[in-house]
C-alpha positions in Angstrom: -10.7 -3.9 -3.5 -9.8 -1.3 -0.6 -12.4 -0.2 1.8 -13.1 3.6 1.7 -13.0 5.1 5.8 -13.2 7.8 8.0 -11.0 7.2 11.0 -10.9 9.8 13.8 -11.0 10.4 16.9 -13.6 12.4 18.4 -15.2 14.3 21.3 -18.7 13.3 23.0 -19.8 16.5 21.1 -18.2 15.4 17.9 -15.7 17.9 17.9 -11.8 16.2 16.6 -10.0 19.4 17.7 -10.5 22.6 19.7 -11.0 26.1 18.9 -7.1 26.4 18.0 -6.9 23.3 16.2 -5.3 21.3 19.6 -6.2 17.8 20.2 -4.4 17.4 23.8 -7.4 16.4 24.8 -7.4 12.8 23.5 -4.1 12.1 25.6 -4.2 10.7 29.4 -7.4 8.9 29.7 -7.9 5.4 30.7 -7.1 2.7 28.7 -7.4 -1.2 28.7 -5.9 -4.2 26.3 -8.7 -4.4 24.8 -9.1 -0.7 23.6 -5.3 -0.9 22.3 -6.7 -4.3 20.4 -9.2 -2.1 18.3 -7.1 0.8 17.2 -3.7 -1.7 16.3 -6.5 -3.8 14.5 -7.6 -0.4 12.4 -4.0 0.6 12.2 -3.1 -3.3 10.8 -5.8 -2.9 8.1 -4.5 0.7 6.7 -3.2 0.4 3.6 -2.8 4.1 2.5 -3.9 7.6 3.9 -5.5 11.0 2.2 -5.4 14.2 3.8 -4.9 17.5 3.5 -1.4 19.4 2.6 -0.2 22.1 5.3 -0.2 25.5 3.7 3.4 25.3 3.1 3.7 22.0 1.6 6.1 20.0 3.9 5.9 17.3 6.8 6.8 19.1 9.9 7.3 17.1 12.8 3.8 16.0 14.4 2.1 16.0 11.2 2.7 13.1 9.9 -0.5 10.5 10.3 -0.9 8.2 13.4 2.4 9.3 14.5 4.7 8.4 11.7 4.0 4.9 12.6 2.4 3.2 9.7 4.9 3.2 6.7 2.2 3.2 3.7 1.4 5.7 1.1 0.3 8.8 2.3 -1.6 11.5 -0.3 -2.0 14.8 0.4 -4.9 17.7 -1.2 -3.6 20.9 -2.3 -3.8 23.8 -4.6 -0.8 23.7 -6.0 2.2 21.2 -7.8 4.6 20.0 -5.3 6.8 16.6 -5.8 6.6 13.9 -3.7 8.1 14.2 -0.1 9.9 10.9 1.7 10.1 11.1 5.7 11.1 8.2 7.6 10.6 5.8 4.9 6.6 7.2 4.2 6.2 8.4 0.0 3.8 12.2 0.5 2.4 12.5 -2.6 0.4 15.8 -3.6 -2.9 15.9 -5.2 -3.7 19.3 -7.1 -7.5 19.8 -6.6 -8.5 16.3 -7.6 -10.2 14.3 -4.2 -11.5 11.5 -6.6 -7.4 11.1 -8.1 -6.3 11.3 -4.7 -8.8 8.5 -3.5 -8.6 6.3 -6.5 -4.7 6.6 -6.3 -4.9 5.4 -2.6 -6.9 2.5 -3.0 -4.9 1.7 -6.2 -1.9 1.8 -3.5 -3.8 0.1 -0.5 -5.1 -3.0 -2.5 -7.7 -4.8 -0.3 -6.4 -2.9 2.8 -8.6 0.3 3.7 -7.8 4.0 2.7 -8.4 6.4 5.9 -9.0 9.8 5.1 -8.2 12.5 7.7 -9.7 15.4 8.6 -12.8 17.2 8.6 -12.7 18.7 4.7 -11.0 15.6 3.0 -14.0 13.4 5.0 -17.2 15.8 4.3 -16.3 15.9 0.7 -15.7 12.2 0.1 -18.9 11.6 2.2 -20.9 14.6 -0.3 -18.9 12.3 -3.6 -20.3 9.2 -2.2 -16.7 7.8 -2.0 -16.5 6.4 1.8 -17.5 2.8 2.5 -17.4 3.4 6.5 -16.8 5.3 9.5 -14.9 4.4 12.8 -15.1 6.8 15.4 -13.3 6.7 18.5 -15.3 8.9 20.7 -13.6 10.1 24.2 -15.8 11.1 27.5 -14.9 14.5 26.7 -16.7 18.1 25.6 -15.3 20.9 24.4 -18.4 22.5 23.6 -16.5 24.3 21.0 -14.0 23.4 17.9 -13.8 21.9 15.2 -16.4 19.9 13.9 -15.7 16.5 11.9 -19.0 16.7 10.4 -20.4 20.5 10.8 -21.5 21.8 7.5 -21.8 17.8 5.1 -25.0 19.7 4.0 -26.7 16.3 3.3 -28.3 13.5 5.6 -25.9 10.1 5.1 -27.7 7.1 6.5 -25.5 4.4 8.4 -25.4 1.3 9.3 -24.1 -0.1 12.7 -21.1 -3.0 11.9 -19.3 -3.0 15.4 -19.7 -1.0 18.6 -17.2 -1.9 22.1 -16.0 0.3 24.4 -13.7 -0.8 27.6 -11.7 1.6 29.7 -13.6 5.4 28.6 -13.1 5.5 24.9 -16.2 4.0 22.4 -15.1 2.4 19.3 -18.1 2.8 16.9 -18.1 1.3 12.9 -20.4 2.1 10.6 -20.9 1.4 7.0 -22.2 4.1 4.5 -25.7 3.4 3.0 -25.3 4.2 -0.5 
């Protein structure tokens, strides 16, 4: 059965973007073997994705997730129909204003891999519907001290327990699973 997660990226201050929704700030820092060894085994373990849909309904380049470079199913959120989308051999499937469809749908697709949800909305409401298993953070020496929040405004205290913490060259890698 898939595994439910959060997977961002993240500033000391738990920030995932800036103020203008730019994320150059993950780019250029330090990096070891063993850092690249965490994320490919998160990537390896992805078995579908659910986000949100850009307000006009298409994959532009530099939206798709992780770069384009995992090839699995890929739903989006949005308000209205749209039919699927294929880019670069990835199936975009669009969700009307059913988080819990979208989900289910994705672990349907992902088997026992593990569904990541993207972005600050999708991952506060899943947390509020008591759909996400865990949380992997990889949180970067950096603050913005402004932007956008991954967490700001979950309304609700979500207890966690610690599975796997490493960090090598300046990034943390933190797991957590969701006490339900």
């Amino acid at each position: 059965m898939a595994t439910v997660i959060i997977h961002a990226t993240v500033t000391l201050d738990g920030l995932m973007a800036d103020v203008d929704g730019g994320v150059d700030w993950m780019f250029g820092l330090p990096s070891a073997p063993e850092d690249e060894i965490v994320v490919q085994r998160v990537m390896d373990q992805i078995g579908a994705i659910v986000g949100g849909a850009n307000k006009t309904q298409t994959i532009e380049e530099g939206e798709q997730p992780y770069g384009g470079m995992l090839k699995v199913p890929v739903y989006l959120m949005t308000r209205r129909e749209h039919s699927p989308i294929e880019k670069d051999g990835t199936i975009y499937t669009f969700v009307v204003d059913d988080l819990a469809r979208a989900v289910a749908s994705a672990k349907a697709a992902a088997g026992d891999k593990w569904v990541s949800l993207l972005g600050g909305q999708v991952s506060r409401a899943c947390l509020q519907m008591g759909l996400v298993d865990e949380i992997h953070l990889d949180v970067v020496p950096v603050l913005l001290g402004d932007g956008i929040s991954l967490f700001a405004g979950l309304g609700q205290r979500v207890n966690l327990e610690r599975l796997e913490t490493s960090g090598y060259a300046s990034e943390a890698h933190l797991r957590y699973r969701v006490e339900h």
